[in-house]
C-alpha positions, 0 to 999 in steps of 0.5 A: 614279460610283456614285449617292448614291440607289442604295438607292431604285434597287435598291429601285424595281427589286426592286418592280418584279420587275427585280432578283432580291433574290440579286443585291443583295448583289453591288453596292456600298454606297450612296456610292462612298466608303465603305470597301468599296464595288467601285470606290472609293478604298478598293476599286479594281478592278485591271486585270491587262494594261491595255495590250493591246486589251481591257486597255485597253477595261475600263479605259476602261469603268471610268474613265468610270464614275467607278471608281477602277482600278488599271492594270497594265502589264508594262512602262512606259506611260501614261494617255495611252497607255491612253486615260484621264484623271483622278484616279480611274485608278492606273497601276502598270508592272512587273506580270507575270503570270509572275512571281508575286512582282509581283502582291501589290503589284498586288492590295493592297487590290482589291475585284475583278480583271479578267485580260485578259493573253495571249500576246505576243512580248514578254510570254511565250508562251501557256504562260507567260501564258494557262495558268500566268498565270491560275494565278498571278493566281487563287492571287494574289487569293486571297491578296490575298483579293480577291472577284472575279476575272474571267478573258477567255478565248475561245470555242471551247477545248473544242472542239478539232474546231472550225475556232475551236480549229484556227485560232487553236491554230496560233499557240503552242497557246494555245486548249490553253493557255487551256484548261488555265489555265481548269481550274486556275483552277477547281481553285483556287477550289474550296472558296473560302468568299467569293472567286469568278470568272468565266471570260467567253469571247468570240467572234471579236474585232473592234475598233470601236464595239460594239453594246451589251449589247441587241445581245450573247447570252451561253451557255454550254456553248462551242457557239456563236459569232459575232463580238464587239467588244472595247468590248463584251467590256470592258463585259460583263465589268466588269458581271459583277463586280457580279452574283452571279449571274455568280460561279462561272460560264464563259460565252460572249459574241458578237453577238445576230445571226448566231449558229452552233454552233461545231460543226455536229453541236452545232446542236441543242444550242447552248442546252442548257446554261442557254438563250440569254440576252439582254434587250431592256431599254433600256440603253446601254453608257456606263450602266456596270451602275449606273444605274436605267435599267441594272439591268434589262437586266444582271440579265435579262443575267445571270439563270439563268447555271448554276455551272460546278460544275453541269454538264461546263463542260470538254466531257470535253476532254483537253490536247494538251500537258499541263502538268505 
């Protein structure tokens, strides 16, 4: 869980130039059961589509890491069938983020949302999940008045020229889709005084171990891309509710190695938007953010993320079928 000494860690990284003092703010309180802190009993961290792959890896992460979660599943389930074990992990079926009216039970009480729900023949096709799911959740937490909200979308959205966007757009305009959710969330948040998201775009996913976070590059900008795991989109994504520096912010999330423009008339300017961010800082994945030995690989990770409100984080794109 989170560590009793977590003062003196934060303490010691700051000394040691590690930790920027702005992103302090953004971790729990000392003990994990005390009122308030991200991920205690009193704050769990909901999990809007823990059956699906990357559902279900957020809630491993979570769990491992002593977090209390709240697991939602559209219909029945169970911890088996998601993977965990224990006390710490709340199982709640009957969560649709395309019906408004179940998600205030869902988010009662959260101290964060990650949002990892997509189109399924079962679920609801991409407009009703990824496009208007995302403005349902988005007007939901902020109601709820939930913190953070974290959104995995995927790369490539904004580039509808791109082989990424053509390819995976065939299969029910869900890149267009996901990419209009994206605005509306951003439209929703707009002017939000302590509520804040993260839009978290990940590369071609894969399923199997991961690489951890020493092996990941995160952009912005959607001009590059390479594959990704969905063990480690699940870990970086869980990390970023815990950094300010990645509130308000979209970016990219691939492997370190074999990265390439999206486009290739975007080769000369993959990194224009804030660099290519990366840390050779010891951690591992099973670290989960809040440990000594991880704090600075995450805060180097996240340091010098740009506002989505800083820079033209849609491309100029236009809808292919807009919604209304």
């Amino acid at each position: 869980g989170i560590p009793h000494d977590l003062p003196s860690l934060l303490a010691k990284s700051l000394l040691a130039g590690a930790v920027a003092p702005s992103l302090l703010t953004a971790f729990p309180a000392p003990s994990a059961a005390a009122a308030g802190a991200l991920g205690s009993p009193e704050s769990p961290i909901v999990v809007i589509g823990s059956a699906g792959k990357t559902g279900k890896e957020c809630v491993k992460r979570l769990a491992a890491a002593g977090y209390t979660v709240r697991a939602t599943t559209r219909g029945e389930s169970s911890l088996e069938k998601l993977g965990v074990s224990g006390g710490n992990v709340q199982l709640m079926a009957g969560i649709d983020v395309t019906k408004p009216e179940t998600l205030e039970a869902a988010l009662a009480g959260a101290g964060a949302v990650i949002f990892t729900s997509s189109a399924s023949s079962k679920g609801g096709n991409a407009l009703a999940v990824d496009c208007l799911g995302v403005e349902n959740i988005a007007r939901a937490a902020i109601a709820a008045k939930v913190p953070r909200l974290a959104v995995v979308s995927s790369v490539g959205v904004t580039r509808a020229d791109s082989l990424a966007f053509k390819f995976t757009n065939i299969f029910g305009n869900v890149m267009d889709y996901k990419e209009q959710g994206e605005e509306r969330l951003r439209a929703i948040y707009a002017g939000q005084d302590g509520l804040s998201y993260t839009v978290v775009r990940p590369g071609g996913l894969s399923n199997g171990k991961g690489v951890g976070i020493t092996n990941l590059q995160i952009s912005q900008g959607d001009t590059s891309y390479t594959e990704v795991d969905r063990v480690d989109v699940a870990e970086v994504t869980v990390a970023s509710l815990f950094f300010s520096a990645a509130a308000g912010t979209t970016f990219e999330v691939y492997q370190r190695s074999g990265v390439k423009p999206i486009q290739d008339d975007l080769k000369k300017t993959m990194y224009a938007v804030s660099g290519a961010h990366t840390t050779d800082a010891p951690a591992k994945a099973s670290d989960a953010v809040l440990s000594e030995a991880s704090l600075p690989a995450y805060s180097a990770f996240f340091a010098g993320l740009k506002k989505d409100s800083d820079f033209a984080v849609t491309n100029g794109y236009k809808a292919q079928k807009p919604v209304a």
